[in-house]
N, C-alpha and C positions, 0 to 999 in steps of 0.2 A: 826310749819312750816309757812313761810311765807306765805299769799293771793295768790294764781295762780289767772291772769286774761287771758281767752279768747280772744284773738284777732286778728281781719284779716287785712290783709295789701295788698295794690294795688300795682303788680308788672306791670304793662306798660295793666292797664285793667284786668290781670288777677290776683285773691286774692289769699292770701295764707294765712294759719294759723299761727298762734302765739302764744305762753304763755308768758307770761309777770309778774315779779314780781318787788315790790319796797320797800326794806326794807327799814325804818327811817333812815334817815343820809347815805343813799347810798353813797361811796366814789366813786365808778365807776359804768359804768355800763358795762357788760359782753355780747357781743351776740354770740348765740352758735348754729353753722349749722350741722347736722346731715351728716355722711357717706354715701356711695353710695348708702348703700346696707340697711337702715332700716333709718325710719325718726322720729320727732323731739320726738313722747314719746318711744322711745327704752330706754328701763331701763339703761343703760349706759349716755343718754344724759342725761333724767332727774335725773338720778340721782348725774351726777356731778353739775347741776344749784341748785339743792335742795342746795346742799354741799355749793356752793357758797352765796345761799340766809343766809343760816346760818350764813355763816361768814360776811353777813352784805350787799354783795354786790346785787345789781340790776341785775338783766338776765332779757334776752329773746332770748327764743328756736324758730326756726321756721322750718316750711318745703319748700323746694324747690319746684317749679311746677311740676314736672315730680312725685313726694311722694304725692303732694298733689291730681292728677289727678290718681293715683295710674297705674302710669306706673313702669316700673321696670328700662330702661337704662336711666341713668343719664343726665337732660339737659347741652347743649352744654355752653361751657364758656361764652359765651355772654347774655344770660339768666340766667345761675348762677349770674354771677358779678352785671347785671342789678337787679336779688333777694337780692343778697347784698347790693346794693347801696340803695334799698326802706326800706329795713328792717333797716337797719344803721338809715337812716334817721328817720325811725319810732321811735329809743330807742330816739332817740336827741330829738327829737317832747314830748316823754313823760318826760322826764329830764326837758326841758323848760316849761312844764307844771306842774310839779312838786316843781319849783321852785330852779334849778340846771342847769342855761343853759350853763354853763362851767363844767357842769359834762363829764371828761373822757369816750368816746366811745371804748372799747376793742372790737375788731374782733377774735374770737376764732370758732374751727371746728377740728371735726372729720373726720380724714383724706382726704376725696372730699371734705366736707364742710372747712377745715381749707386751703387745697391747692386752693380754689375758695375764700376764704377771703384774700388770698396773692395778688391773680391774679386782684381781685377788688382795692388794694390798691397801686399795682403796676398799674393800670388804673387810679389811679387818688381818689381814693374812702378816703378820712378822715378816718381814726382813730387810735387814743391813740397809739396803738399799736397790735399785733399779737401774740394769742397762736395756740400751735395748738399739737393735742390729739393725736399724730402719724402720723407723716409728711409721705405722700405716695412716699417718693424721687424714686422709679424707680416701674415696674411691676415683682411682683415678679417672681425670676430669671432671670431678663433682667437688671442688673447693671450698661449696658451700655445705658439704655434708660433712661435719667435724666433727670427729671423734676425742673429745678432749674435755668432752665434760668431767670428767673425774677427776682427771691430772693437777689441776690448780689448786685441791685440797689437797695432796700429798704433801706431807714433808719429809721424808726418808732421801737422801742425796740420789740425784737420778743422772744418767750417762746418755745424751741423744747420742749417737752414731753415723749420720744421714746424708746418703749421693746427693749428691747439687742437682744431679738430674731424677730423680726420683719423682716418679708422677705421682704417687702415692704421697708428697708434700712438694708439691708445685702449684703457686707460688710460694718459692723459699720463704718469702717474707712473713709467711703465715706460721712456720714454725719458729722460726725469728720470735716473734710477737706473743708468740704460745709457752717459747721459754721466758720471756722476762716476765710474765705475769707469772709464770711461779712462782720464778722469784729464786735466790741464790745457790738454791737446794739443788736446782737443774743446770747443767752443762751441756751447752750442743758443739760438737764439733762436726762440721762440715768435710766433707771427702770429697774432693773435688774432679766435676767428671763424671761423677762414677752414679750410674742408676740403684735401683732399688734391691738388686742382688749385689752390689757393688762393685760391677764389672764397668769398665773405662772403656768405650768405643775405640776402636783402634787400638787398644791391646790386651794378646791373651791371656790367661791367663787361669788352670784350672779352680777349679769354684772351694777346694781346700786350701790352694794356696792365697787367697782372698778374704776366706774367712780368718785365719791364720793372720793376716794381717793386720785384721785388728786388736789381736791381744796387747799388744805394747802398751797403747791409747789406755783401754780396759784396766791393766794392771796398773797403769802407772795412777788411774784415776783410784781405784778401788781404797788403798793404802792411807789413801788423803784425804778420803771422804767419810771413812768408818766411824760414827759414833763411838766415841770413847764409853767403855763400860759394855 
């Protein structure tokens, strides 16, 4: 396994934690924000940036303020995007320090953290492009409460991720419909079965070797999707 390093990052005075890795010959680097509801070492996170160290690539997990401060409801978008914009900036920092200053910044998250990686990038925030670990398109059973108004101005290449049985995008057809009004920039791949943590009914399977699973998908998208320059 690659080096984890420890590290804190200044969110407007207020620090947050970090892990950070740098495999030799990094092609990208990945940053990956944790879900509402459990922050950056939930065996899920780490274990999809594990998945990705392996395959060569650069991460760094963080926690939002409100995890770090170990509150429970989730900071407000303007403190997210602002934890976003410092952390981005943080992976850039270690890339030109590394000697990679045109190293690819990916923006990736579990679902608050990947819907708050949108919202930073439709603010204005750099980078590469956007994955995202189960897009939270409405509250579940509220279909009609869409969160997507920002998404169809994006143009940086974007990676859906999303269980077939995800209530959080049920009816599937809705995010179906939400990617082709993008338009080409978005890619959705369907996991079939698999709910909104992307666990399969009827089989176990711990929640690092799950997240882990999706690195292949991820990696294999990232390389092909990179704006040239």
């Amino acid at each position: 396994m690659t080096d984890e390093q420890r590290i804190t990052i200044d969110v407007d005075g207020t620090p947050v934690s970090g892990v950070a890795t740098r495999p030799t010959d990094a092609p990208a680097t990945i940053v990956v924000a944790h879900g509402a509801g459990a922050g950056m070492e939930h065996p899920f996170i780490s274990g999809f940036t594990r998945a990705m160290d392996a395959l060569g690539f650069a991460t760094l997990r963080f926690n939002f303020p409100y995890r770090e401060a170990g509150r429970r409801f989730p900071d407000r978008p303007p403190v997210a995007i602002a934890t976003w914009r410092a952390v981005v900036d943080a992976a850039r920092a270690r890339a030109v320090a590394a000697g990679s200053p045109g190293e690819p910044i990916w923006a990736s998250g579990k679902s608050f953290g990947g819907r708050m990686a949108s919202m930073a990038v439709a603010d204005g925030m750099p980078a590469a492009g956007l994955v995202y670990l189960g897009y939270p398109l409405h509250p579940p059973g509220r279909p009609e409460k869409t969160r997507d108004e920002h998404l169809v101005g994006l143009t940086v290449p974007m990676l859906f991720l999303q269980g077939r049985n995800d209530p959080f995008a049920t009816p599937n057809e809705q995010l179906d419909e939400l990617v082709a009004r993008i338009g080409p920039t978005a890619t959705l791949h369907w996991v079939e079965n698999a709910n909104h943590s992307f666990e399969v009914k009827g089989t176990k399977r711990p929640a690092a070797e799950i997240g882990a699973s999706l690195a292949d998908s991820v990696a294999a998208f990232l390389p092909a999707h990179t704006p040239a320059g």
